[in-house]
C-alpha positions in Angstrom: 30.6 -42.8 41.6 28.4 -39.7 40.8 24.8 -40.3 40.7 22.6 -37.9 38.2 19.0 -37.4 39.5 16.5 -37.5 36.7 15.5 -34.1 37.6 18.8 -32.6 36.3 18.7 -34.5 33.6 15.7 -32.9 33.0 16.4 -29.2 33.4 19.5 -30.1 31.7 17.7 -31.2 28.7 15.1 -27.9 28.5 18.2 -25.9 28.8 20.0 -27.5 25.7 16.6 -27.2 23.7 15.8 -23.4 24.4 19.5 -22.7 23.9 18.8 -24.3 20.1 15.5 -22.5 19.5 17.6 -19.1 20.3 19.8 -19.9 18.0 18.0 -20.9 15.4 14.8 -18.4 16.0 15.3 -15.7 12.8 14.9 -12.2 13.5 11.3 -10.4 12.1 11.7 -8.4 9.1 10.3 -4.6 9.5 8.8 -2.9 6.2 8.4 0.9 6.1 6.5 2.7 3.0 8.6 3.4 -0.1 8.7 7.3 -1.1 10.1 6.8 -4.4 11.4 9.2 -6.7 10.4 11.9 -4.3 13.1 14.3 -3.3 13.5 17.8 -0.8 12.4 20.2 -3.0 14.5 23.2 -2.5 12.4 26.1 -3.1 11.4 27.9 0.0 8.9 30.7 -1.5 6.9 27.8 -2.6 2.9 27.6 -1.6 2.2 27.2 1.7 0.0 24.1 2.6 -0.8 22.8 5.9 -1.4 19.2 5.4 -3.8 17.2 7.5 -5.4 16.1 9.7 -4.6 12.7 8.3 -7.5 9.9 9.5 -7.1 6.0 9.1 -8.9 3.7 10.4 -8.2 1.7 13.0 -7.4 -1.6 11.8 -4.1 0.3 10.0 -2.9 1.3 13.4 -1.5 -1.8 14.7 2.3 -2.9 14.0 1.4 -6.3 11.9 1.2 -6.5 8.6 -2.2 -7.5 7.8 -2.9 -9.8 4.9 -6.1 -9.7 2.6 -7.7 -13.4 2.1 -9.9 -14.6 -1.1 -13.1 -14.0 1.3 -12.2 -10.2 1.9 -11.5 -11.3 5.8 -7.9 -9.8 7.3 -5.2 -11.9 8.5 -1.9 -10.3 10.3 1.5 -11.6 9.1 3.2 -13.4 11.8 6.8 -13.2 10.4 6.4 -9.1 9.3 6.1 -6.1 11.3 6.1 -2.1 10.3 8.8 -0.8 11.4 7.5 2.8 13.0 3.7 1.7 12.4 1.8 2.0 9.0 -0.7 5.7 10.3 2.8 7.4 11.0 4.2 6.3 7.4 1.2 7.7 6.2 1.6 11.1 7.8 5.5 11.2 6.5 5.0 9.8 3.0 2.4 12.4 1.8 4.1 15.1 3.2 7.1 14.5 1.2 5.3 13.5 -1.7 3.1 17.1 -1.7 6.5 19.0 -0.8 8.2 17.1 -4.4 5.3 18.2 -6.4 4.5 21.1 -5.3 8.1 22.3 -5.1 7.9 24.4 -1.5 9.6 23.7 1.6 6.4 25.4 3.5 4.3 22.1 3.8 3.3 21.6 7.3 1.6 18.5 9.2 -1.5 20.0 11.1 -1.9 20.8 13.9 0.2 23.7 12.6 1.9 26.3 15.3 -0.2 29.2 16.1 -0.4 32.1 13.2 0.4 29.6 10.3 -1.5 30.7 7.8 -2.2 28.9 4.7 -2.6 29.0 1.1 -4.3 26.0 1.3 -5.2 22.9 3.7 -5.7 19.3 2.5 -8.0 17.1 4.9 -7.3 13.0 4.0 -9.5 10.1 5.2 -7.9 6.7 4.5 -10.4 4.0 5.1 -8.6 1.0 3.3 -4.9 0.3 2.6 -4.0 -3.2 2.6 -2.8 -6.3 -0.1 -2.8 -10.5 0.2 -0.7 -13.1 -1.5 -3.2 -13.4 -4.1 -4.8 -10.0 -3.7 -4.0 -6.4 -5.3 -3.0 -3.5 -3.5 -6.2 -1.0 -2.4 -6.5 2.1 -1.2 -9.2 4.1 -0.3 -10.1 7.6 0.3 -11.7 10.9 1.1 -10.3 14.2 0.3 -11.4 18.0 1.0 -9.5 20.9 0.2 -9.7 24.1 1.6 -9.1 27.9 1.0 -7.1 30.6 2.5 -10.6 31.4 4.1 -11.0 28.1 5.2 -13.9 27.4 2.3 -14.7 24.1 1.1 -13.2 24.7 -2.5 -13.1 20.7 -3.7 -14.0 16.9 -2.1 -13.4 13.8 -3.3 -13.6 10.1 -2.9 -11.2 7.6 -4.7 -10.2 4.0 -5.3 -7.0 3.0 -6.8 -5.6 -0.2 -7.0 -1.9 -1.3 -7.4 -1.0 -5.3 -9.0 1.8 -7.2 -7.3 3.8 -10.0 -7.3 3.0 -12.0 -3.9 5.4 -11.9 -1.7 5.1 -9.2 1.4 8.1 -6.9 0.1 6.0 -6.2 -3.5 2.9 -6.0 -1.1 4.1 -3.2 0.4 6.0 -1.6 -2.3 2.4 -1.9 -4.4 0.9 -0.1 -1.1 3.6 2.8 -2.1 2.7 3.2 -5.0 -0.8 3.3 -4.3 -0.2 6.7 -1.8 2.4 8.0 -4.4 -0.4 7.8 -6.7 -3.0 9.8 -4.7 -0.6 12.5 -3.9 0.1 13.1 -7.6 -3.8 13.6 -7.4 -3.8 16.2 -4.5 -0.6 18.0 -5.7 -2.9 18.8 -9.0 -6.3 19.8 -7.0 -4.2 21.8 -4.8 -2.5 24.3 -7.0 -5.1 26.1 -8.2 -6.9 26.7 -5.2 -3.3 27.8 -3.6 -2.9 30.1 -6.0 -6.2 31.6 -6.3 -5.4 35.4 -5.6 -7.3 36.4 -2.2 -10.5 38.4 -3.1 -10.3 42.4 -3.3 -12.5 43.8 0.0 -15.0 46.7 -1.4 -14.6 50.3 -0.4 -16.3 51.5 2.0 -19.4 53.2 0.8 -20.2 56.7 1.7 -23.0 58.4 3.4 -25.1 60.5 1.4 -24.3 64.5 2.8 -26.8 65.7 5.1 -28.4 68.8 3.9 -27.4 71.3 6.3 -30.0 73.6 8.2 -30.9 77.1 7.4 -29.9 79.6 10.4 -32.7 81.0 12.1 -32.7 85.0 12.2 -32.5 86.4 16.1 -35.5 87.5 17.5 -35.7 90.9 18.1 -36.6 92.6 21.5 -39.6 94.6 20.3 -41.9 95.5 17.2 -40.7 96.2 14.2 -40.6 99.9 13.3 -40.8 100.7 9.3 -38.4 102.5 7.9 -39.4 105.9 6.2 -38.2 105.8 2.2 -38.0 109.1 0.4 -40.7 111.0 -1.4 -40.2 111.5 -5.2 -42.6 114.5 -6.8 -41.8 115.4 -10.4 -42.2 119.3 -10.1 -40.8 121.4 -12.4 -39.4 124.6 -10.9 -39.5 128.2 -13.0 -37.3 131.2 -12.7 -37.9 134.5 -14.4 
């Protein structure tokens, strides 16, 4: 007769109940940013923009999805995750948005390799980008645009908000939106400083002639002497 311990029993028991919650734990679902209509533009004598650097802040750095309450406090989504982290969607999703609209393949996420030069440069600061079961997609930003010469040549803040339907997949595809939104706004600001022609440099301007000096005559050894002129006398002469 074979005698079972209470102590196997036991282990046995945890054993059979972690083997269940394996089996019946679901895997998390990962959400990345939607880029929408947005396709490679082919052009590749487009502008040339060098995009960035792209801020957030730090609450949109972290892999949860965080949720938006009635009272304006944050709450991370337990059963959600981003899938390659919300800041580097950002960093991807407006540079293909600005490439679409702008039509150029010569969009480049700063830093930018050493002698890129650029028609223009875009500077973003995202401060808010977030959504709740019951609250609307927000984003929030700062932009500043720069010239060829690096001058301050536009800045902006803006607020845009995007409606949804509740559940985290509209959340997040409202969020979309919301950037494919702002970049339609940059790809306009941008274009005219891109293609504002580089300004003429002015000719040199010339020195006015220096008058040049009179030679000096060579000094002579001794005195001058005067010179003996001719005698005129008006005498008439008669012969007989």
């Amino acid at each position: 007769m074979t005698v079972v311990r209470p102590v196997a029993l036991l282990l046995t028991a945890l054993l059979a109940l972690s083997g269940c919650s394996l089996l019946e734990q679901k895997p998390v679902p990962l959400y990345q940013l939607d880029s929408g209509e947005a396709v490679t533009p082919t052009r590749d004598n487009g502008v040339t923009v060098l995009v960035g650097p792209i801020s957030v802040a730090d609450y949109l750095r972290q892999q949860h999805l965080l949720q938006r309450q009635a009272d304006g406090s944050l709450v991370a989504a337990q059963n959600a995750r981003w899938a390659s982290g919300l800041a580097n969607d950002i960093d991807q999703q407006m540079l293909r948005q600005l490439a679409w609209r702008l039509d150029s393949q010569r969009l480049v996420l700063a830093p930018a390799a050493p002698g890129f030069s650029a028609d223009a440069q875009v500077m973003l600061t995202i401060t808010r980008l977030d959504s709740g079961p019951t609250q609307p997609a927000v984003l929030e930003a700062q932009w500043r645009l720069l010239d060829r010469r690096g001058q301050l040549r536009d800045s902006r803040l803006i607020r845009l908000e995007e409606a949804h339907g509740g559940p985290l997949a509209e959340q997040v595809k409202a969020q979309s939106a919301l950037l494919q939104r702002l970049a339609a706004e940059l790809a306009v600001a941008i274009q005219p400083v891109a293609a504002a022609d580089e300004p003429t440099p002015e000719p040199p301007r010339k020195k006015p002639p220096v008058a040049k000096a009179k030679p000096q005559e060579p000094a002579t050894a001794g005195p001058k002497i005067p010179v003996a002129e001719p005698i005129k006398i008006d005498t008439e002469v008669f012969r007989f």
